[in-house]
N, C-alpha and C positions, 0 to 999 in steps of 0.2 A: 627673536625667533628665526630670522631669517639668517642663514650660511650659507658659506658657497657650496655646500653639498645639498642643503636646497633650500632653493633661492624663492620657494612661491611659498614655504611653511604656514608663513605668516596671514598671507592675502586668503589659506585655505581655512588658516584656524578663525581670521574672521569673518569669511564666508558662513562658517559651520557657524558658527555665533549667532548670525543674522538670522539665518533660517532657526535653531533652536528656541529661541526664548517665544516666539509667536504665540504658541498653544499655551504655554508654563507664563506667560503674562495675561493669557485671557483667563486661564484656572483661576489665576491669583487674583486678579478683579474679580470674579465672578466670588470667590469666598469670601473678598472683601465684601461683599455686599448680601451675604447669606450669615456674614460674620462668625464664618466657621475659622476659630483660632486654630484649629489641629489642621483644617489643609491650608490656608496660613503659612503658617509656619511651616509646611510639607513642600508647600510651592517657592516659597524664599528660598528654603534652602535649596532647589535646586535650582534659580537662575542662579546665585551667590554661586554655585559652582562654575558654571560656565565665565561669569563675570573676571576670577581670576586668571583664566587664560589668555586671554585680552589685554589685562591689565587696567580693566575698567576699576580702579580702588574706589572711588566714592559710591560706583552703584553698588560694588561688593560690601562696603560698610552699612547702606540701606537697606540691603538684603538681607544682612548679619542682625542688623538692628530690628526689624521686622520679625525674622525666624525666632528673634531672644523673648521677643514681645509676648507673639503667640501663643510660646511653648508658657511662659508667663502668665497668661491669661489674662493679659491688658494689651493696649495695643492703642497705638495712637492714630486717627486715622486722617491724617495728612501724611504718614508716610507713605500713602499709595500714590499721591499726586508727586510726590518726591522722586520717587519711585520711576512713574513712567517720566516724566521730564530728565531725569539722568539717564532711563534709559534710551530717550528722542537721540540726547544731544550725543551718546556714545556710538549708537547707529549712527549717524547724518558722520562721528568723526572719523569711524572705520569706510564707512562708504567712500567717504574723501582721501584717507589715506591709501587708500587700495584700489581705487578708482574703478568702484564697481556699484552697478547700477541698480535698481530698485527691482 
């Protein structure tokens, strides 16, 4: 993402990253535990969007995987701890790469 016509792209697209999924990963807990398959699946699909700007592919396959579930009407529910633990480890790697703070 980053060019020499601009050089911060990157550090902004994972800024915007950090601050978006907050609210759209407490939805998504909270339907996991209301075990509504429809927002579910409503709230995957939209970290899975953000997910491929970054380049986060594993939590974007768990977000894929989750949203397919839902719409499904099964759903496996260790994907939510899957879930937030890719997405721990994706924060703590953008924080690092970009060297920006909490």
């Amino acid at each position: 993402l980053n060019s020499p016509e601009e050089p911060g792209l990157a550090a902004e697209v994972a800024r915007l990253f950090l601050q978006t999924p907050r609210d759209t990963l407490a939805k998504l807990r909270a339907a996991f535990l209301r075990r509504d398959l429809k927002a579910i699946a409503e709230e995957a699909h939209r970290v899975k969007g953000s997910t491929g700007n970054v380049g986060a592919m594993r939590l974007h396959k768990i977000c894929d995987t989750i949203e397919r579930e839902g719409r499904e009407g099964r759903l496996d529910p260790t994907l939510l701890d899957r879930l937030l633990a890719e997405e721990a480890r994706v924060e703590a790697a953008l924080r690092r790469e970009f060297s920006l703070g909490r």
